[in-house]
Backbone bond lengths (Angstrom), bond angles and torsions (degrees), N, CA, C in turn:
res aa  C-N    CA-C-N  psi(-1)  N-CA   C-N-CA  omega(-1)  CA-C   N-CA-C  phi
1 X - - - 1.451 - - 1.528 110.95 -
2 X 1.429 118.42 -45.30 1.484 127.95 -176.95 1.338 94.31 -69.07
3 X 1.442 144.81 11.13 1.496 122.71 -165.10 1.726 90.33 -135.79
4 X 1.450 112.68 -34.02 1.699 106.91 147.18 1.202 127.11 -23.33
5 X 1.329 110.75 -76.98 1.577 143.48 171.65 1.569 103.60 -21.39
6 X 1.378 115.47 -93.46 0.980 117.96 158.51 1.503 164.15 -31.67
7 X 1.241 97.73 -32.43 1.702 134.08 155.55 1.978 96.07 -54.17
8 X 1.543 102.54 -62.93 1.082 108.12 -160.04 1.593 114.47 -66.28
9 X 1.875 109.93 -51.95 1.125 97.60 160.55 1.537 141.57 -67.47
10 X 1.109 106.44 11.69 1.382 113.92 169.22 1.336 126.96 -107.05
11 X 1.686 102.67 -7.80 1.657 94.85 165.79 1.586 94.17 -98.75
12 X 0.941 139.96 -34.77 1.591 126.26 159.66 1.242 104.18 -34.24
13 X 1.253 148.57 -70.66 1.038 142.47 -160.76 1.438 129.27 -64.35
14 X 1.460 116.51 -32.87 1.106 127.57 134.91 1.455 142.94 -50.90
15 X 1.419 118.45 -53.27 1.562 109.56 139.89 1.535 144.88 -8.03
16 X 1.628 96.78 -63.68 1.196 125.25 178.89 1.254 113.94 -72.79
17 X 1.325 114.02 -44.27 1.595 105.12 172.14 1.491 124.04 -81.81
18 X 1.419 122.16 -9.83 1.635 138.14 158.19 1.431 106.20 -46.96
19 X 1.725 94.00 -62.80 1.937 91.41 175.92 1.331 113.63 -70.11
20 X 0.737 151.95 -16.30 1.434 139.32 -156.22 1.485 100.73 -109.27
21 X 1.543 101.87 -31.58 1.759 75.00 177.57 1.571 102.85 -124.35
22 X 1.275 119.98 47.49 1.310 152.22 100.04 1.581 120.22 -16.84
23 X 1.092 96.19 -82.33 1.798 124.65 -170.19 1.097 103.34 -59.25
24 X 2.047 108.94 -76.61 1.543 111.29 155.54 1.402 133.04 -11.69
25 X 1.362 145.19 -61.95 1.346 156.51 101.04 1.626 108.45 37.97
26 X 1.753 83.81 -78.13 1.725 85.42 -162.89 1.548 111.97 -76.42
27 X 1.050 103.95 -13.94 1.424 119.78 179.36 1.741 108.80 -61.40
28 X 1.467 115.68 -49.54 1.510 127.25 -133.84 1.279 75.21 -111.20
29 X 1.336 135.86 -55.06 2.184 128.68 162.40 0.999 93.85 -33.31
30 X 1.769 134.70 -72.95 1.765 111.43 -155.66 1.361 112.39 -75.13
31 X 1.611 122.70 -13.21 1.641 106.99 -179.31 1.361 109.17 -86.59
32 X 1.237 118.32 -1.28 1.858 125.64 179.86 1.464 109.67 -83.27
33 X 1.402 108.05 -53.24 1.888 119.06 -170.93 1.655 95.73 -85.76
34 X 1.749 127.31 1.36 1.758 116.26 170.95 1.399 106.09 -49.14
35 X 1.616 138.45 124.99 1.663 106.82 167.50 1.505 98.89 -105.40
36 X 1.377 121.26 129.86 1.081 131.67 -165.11 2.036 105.97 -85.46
37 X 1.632 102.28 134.01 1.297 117.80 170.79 1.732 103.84 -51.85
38 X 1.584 104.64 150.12 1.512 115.05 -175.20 1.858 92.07 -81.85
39 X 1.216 127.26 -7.54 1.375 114.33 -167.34 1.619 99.41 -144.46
40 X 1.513 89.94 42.98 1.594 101.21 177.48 1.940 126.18 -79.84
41 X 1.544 76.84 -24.52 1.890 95.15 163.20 1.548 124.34 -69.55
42 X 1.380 107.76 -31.17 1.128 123.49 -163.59 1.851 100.48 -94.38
43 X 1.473 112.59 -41.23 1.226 91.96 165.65 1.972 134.13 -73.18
44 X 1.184 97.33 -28.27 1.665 95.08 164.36 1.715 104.19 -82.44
45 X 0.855 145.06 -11.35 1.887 121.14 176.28 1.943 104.19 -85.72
46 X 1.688 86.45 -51.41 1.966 86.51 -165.82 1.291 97.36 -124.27
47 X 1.875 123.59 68.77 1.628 88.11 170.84 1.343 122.51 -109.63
48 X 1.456 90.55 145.61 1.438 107.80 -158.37 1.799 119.02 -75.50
49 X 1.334 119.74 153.39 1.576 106.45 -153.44 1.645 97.43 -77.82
50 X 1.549 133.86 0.35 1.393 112.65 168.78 1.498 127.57 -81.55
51 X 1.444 103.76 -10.50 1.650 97.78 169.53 0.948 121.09 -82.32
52 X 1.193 137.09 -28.67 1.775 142.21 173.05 1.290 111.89 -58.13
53 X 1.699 107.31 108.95 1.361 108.37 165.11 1.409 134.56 -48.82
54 X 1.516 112.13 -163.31 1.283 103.35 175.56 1.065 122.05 -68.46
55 X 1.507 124.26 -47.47 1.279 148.54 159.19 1.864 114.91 -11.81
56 X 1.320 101.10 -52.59 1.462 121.15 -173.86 1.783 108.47 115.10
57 X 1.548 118.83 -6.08 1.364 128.97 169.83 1.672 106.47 -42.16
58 X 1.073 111.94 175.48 1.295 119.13 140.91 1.405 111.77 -134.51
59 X 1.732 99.30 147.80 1.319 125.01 178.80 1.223 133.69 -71.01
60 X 1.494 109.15 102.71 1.603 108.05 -163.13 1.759 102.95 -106.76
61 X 1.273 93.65 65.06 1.344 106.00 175.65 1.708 128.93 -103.79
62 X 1.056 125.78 -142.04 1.604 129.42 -168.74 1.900 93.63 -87.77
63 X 1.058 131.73 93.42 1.602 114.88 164.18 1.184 126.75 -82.89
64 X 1.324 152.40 154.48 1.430 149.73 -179.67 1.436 110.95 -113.29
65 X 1.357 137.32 125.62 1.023 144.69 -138.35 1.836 102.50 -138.92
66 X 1.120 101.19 104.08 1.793 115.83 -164.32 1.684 103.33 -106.82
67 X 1.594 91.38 108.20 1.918 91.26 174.09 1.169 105.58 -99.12
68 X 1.670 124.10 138.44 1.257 113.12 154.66 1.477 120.96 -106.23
69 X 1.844 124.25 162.00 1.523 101.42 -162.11 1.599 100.89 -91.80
70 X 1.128 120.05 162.11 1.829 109.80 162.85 1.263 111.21 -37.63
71 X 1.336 117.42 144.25 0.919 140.20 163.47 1.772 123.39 73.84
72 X 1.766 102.42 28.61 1.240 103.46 -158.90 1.739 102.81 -84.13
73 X 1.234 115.88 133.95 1.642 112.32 -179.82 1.926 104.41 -91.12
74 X 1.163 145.28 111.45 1.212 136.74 144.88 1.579 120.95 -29.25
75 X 0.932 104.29 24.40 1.765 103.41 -168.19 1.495 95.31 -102.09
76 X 1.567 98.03 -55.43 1.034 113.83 -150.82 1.625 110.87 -94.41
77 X 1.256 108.87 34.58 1.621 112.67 -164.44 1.205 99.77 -96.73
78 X 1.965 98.05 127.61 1.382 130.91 167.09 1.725 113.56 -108.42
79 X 1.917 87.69 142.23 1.994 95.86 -161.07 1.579 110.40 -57.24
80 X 1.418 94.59 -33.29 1.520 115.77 176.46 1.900 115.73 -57.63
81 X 0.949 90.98 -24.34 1.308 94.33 173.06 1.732 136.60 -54.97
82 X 1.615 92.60 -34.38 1.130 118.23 175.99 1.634 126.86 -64.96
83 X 1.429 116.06 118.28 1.913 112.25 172.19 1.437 104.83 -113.67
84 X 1.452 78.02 150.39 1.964 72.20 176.36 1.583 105.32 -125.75
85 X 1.088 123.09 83.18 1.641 133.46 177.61 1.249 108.46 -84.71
86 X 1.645 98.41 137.57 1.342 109.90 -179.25 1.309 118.27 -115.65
């Protein structure tokens, strides 16, 4: 009877740890292959209401990222001025 017992809790126990690190597994594969957005910080601290689709998603798409230098006047803007680095 004591060797029932045991038999039994030990294929329970085994079971249980099949699934779990099972799950575990599939879990720790999808957080490895996530490839994370370059402005993935920026959408969880400040995101701003033009990236959110219609849906209410946000758009983790191509963004374009416009520096201007100190002291730049719009007055005085030349076409030449422009780089486009990638």
């Amino acid at each position: 009877m004591e060797t029932f017992f045991l038999v039994a809790i030990f294929q329970m126990v085994l079971i249980l740890g099949i699934a779990v690190g099972w799950i575990a597994s599939i879990n720790f594969i999808s957080y490895m292959e996530h490839n994370r957005h370059d402005y993935e910080d920026l959408f969880q601290q400040n995101p701003h209401p033009e990236i959110f689709e219609e849906d209410g998603s946000i758009y983790r798409g191509m963004y374009m990222n416009v520096n201007f230098e100190p002291g730049y006047d719009p007055d005085e803007f030349d076409p030449e001025d422009v780089h486009m680095d990638e």
